[in-house]
Biotite code that builds the C-alpha atoms (Angstrom):
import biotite.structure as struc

atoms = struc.array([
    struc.Atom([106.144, 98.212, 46.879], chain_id="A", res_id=1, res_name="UNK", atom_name="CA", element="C"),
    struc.Atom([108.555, 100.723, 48.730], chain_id="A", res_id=2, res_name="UNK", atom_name="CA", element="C"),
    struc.Atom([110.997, 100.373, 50.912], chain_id="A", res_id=3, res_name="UNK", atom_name="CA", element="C"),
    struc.Atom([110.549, 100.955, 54.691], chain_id="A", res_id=4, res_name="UNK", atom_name="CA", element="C"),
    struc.Atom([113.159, 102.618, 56.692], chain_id="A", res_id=5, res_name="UNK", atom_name="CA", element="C"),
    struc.Atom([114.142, 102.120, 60.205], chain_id="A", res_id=6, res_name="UNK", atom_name="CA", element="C"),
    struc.Atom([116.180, 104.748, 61.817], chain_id="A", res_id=7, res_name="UNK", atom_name="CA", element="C"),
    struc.Atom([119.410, 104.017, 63.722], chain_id="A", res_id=8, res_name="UNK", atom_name="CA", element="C"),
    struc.Atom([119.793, 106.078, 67.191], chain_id="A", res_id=9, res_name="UNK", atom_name="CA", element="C"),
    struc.Atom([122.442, 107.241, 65.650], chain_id="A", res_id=10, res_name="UNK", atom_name="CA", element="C"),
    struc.Atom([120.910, 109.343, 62.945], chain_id="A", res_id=11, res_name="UNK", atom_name="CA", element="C"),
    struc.Atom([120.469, 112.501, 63.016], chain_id="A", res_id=12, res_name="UNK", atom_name="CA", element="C"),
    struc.Atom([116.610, 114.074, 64.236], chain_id="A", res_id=13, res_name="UNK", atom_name="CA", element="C"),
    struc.Atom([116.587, 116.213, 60.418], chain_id="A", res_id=14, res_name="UNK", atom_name="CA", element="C"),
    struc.Atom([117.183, 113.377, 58.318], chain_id="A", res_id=15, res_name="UNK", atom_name="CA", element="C"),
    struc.Atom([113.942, 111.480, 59.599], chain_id="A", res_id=16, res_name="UNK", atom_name="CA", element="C"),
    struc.Atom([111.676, 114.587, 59.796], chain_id="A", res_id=17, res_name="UNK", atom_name="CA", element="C"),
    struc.Atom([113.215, 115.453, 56.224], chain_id="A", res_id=18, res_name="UNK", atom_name="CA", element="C"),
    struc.Atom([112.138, 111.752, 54.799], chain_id="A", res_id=19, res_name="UNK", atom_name="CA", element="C"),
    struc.Atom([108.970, 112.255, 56.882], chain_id="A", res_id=20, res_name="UNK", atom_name="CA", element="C"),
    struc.Atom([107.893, 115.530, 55.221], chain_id="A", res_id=21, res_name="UNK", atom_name="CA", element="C"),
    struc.Atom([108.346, 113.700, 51.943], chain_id="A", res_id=22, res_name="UNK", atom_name="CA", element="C"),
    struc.Atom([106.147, 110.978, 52.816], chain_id="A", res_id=23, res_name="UNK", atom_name="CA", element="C"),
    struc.Atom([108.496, 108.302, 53.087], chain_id="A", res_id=24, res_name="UNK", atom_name="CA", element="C"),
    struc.Atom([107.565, 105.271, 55.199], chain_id="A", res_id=25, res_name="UNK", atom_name="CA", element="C"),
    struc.Atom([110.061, 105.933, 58.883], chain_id="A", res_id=26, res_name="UNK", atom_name="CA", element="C"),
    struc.Atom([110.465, 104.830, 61.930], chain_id="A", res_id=27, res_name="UNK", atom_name="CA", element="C"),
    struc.Atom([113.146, 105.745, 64.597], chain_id="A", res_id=28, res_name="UNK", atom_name="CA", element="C"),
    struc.Atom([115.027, 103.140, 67.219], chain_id="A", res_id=29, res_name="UNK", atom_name="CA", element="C"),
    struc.Atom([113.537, 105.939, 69.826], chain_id="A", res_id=30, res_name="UNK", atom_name="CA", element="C"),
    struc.Atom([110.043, 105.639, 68.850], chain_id="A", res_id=31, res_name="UNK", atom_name="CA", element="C"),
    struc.Atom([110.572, 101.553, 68.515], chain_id="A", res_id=32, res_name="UNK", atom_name="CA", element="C"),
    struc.Atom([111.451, 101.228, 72.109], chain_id="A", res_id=33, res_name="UNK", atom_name="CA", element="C"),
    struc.Atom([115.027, 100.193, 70.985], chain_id="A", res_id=34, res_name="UNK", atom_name="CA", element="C"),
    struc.Atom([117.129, 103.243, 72.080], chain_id="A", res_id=35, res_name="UNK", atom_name="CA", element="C"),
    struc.Atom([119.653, 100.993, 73.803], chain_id="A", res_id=36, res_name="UNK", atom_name="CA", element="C"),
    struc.Atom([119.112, 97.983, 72.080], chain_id="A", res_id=37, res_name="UNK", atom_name="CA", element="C"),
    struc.Atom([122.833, 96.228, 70.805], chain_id="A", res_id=38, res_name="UNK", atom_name="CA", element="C"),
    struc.Atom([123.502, 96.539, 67.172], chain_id="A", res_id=39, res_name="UNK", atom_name="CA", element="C"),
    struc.Atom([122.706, 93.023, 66.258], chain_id="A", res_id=40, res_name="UNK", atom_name="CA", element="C"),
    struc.Atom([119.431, 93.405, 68.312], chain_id="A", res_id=41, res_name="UNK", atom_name="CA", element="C"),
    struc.Atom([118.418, 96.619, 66.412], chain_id="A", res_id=42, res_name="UNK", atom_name="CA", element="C"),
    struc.Atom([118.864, 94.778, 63.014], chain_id="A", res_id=43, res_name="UNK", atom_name="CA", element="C"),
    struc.Atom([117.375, 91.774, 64.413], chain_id="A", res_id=44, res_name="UNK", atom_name="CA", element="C"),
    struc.Atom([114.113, 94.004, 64.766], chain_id="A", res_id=45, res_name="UNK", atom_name="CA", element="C"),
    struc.Atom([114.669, 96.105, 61.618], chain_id="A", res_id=46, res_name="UNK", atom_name="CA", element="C"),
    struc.Atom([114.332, 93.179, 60.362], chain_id="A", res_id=47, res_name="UNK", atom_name="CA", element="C"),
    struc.Atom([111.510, 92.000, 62.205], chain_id="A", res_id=48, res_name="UNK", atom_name="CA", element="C"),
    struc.Atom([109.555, 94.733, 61.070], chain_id="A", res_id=49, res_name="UNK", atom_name="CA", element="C"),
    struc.Atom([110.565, 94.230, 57.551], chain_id="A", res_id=50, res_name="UNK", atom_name="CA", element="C"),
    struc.Atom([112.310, 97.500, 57.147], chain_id="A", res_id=51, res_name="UNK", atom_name="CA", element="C"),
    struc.Atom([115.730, 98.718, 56.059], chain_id="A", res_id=52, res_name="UNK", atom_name="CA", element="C"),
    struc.Atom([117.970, 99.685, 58.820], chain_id="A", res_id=53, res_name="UNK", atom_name="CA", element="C"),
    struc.Atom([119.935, 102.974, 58.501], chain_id="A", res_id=54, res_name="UNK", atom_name="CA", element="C"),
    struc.Atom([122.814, 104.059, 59.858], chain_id="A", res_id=55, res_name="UNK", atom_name="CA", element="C"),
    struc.Atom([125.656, 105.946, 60.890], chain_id="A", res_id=56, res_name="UNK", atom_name="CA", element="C"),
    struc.Atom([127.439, 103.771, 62.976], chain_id="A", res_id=57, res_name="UNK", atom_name="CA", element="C"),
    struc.Atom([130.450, 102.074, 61.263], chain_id="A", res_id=58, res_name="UNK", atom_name="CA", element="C"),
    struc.Atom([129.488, 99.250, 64.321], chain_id="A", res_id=59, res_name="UNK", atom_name="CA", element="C"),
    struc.Atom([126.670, 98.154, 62.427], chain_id="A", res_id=60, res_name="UNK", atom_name="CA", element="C"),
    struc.Atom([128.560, 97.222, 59.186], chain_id="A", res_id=61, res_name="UNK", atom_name="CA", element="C"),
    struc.Atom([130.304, 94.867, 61.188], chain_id="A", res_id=62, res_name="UNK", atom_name="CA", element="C"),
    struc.Atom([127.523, 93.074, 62.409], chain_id="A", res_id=63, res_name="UNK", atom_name="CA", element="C"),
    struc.Atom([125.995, 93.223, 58.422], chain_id="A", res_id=64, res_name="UNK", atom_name="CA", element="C"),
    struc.Atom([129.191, 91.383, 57.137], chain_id="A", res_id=65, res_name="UNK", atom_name="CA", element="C"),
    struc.Atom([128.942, 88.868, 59.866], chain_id="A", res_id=66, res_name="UNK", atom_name="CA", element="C"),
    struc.Atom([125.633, 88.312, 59.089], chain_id="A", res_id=67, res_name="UNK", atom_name="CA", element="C"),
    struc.Atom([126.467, 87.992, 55.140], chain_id="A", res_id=68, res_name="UNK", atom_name="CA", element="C"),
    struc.Atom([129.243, 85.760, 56.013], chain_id="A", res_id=69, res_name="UNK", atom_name="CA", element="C"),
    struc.Atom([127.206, 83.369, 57.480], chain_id="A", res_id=70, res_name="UNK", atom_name="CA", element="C"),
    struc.Atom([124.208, 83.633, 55.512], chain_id="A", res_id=71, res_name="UNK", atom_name="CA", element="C"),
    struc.Atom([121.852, 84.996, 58.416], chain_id="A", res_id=72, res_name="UNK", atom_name="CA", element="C"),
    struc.Atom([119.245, 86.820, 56.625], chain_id="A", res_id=73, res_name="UNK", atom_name="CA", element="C"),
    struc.Atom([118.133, 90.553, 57.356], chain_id="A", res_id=74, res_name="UNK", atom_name="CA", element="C"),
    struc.Atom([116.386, 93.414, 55.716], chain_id="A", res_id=75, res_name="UNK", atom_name="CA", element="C"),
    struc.Atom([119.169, 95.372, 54.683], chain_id="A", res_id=76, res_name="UNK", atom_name="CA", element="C"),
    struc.Atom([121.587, 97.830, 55.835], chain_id="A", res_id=77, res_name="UNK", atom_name="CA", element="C"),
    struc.Atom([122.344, 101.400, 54.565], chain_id="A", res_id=78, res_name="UNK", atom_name="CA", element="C"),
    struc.Atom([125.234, 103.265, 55.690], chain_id="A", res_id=79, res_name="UNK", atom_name="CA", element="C"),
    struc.Atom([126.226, 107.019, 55.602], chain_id="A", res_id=80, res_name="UNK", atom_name="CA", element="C"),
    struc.Atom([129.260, 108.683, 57.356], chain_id="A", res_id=81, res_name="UNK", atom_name="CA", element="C"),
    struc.Atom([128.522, 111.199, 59.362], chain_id="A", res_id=82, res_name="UNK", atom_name="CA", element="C"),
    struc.Atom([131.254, 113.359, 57.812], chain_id="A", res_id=83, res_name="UNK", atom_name="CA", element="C"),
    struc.Atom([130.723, 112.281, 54.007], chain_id="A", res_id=84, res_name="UNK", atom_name="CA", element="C"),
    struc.Atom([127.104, 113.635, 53.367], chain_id="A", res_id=85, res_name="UNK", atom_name="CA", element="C"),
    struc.Atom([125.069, 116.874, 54.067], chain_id="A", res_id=86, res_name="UNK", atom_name="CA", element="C"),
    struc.Atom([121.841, 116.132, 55.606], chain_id="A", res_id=87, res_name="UNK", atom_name="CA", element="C"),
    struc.Atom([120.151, 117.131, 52.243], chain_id="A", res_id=88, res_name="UNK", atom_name="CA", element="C"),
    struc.Atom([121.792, 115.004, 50.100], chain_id="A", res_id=89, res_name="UNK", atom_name="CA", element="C"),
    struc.Atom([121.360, 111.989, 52.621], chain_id="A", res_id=90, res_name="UNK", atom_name="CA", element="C"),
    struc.Atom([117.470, 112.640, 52.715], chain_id="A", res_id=91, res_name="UNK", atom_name="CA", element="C"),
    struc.Atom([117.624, 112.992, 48.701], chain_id="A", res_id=92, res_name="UNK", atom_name="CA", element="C"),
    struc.Atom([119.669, 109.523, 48.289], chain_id="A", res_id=93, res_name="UNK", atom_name="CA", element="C"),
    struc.Atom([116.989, 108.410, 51.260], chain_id="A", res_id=94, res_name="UNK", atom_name="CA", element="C"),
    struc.Atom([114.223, 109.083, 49.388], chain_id="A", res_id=95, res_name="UNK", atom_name="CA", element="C"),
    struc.Atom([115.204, 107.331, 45.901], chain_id="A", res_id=96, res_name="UNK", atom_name="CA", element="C"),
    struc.Atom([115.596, 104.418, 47.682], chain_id="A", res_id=97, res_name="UNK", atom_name="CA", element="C"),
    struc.Atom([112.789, 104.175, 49.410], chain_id="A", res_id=98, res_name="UNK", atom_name="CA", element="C"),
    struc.Atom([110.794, 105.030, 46.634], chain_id="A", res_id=99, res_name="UNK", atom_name="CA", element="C"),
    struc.Atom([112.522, 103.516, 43.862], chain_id="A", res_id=100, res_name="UNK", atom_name="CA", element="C"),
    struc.Atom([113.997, 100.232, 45.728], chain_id="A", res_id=101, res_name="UNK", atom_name="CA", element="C"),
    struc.Atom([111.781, 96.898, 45.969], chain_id="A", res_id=102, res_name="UNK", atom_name="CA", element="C"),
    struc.Atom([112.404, 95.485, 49.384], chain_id="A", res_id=103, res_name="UNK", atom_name="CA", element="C"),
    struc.Atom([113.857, 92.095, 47.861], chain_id="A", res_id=104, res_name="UNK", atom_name="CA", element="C"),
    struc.Atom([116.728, 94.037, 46.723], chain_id="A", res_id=105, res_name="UNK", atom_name="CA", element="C"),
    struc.Atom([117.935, 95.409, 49.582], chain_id="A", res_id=106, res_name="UNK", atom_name="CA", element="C"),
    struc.Atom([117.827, 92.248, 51.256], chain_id="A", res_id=107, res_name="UNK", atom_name="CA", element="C"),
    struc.Atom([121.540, 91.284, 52.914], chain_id="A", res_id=108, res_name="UNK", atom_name="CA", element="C"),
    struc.Atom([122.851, 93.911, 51.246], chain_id="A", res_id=109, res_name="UNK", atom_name="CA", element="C"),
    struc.Atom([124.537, 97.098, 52.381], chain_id="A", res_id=110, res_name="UNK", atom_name="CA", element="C"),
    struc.Atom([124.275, 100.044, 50.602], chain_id="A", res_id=111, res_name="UNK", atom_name="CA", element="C"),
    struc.Atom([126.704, 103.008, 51.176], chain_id="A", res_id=112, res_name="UNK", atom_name="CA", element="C"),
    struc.Atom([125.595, 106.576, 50.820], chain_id="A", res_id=113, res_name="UNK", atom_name="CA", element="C"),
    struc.Atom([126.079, 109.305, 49.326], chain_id="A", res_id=114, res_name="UNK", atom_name="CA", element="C"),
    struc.Atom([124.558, 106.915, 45.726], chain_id="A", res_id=115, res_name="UNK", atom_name="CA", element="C"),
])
């Protein structure tokens, strides 16, 4: 099984069409409805939909720990400064992990890009 990816509003428009043109299972906040949805509302619903939430938002990790800290299950986080990754290399890491990953594993976890 792969893992399923749910975009952040956050992330930039390349990244997704990049993962989409190699066939990796994406969805946007945008597309979701969820454009201005709080960040513990957007990972309730990434979680929801069994997907991985994505970001870029240091916000988010926040609301991951918290979430870790008092055992509240979610699908898993996976985080990428803005500033520490090219857009190819971010679709690249992207890409192994939704390929490569089983869903279980990213479970409560956060994941920091670039791998």
């Amino acid at each position: 099984m792969t893992v399923a990816l749910y975009m952040d509003v956050h992330v930039h428009r390349a990244i997704t069409v990049g993962l989409l043109m190699r066939h990796v299972d994406v969805i946007t906040a945008q597309e979701d409805g969820y454009r201005t949805a709080l960040d513990d509302r957007l990972l309730d619903r990434a979680t929801e939909l069994r997907r991985v939430l994505f970001t870029q938002d240091e916000d988010l990790l926040a609301e991951a720990k918290r979430r870790q800290i008092e055992n509240i299950p979610f699908a898993g986080v996976i985080y990428a400064h803005q500033l520490g990754i090219t857009i190819g290399r971010c679709v690249q890491d992207l890409e192994l992990i939704a390929k490569l990953a089983e869903p279980q594993e990213m479970a409560n976890r956060v994941e920091y890009l670039p791998l």
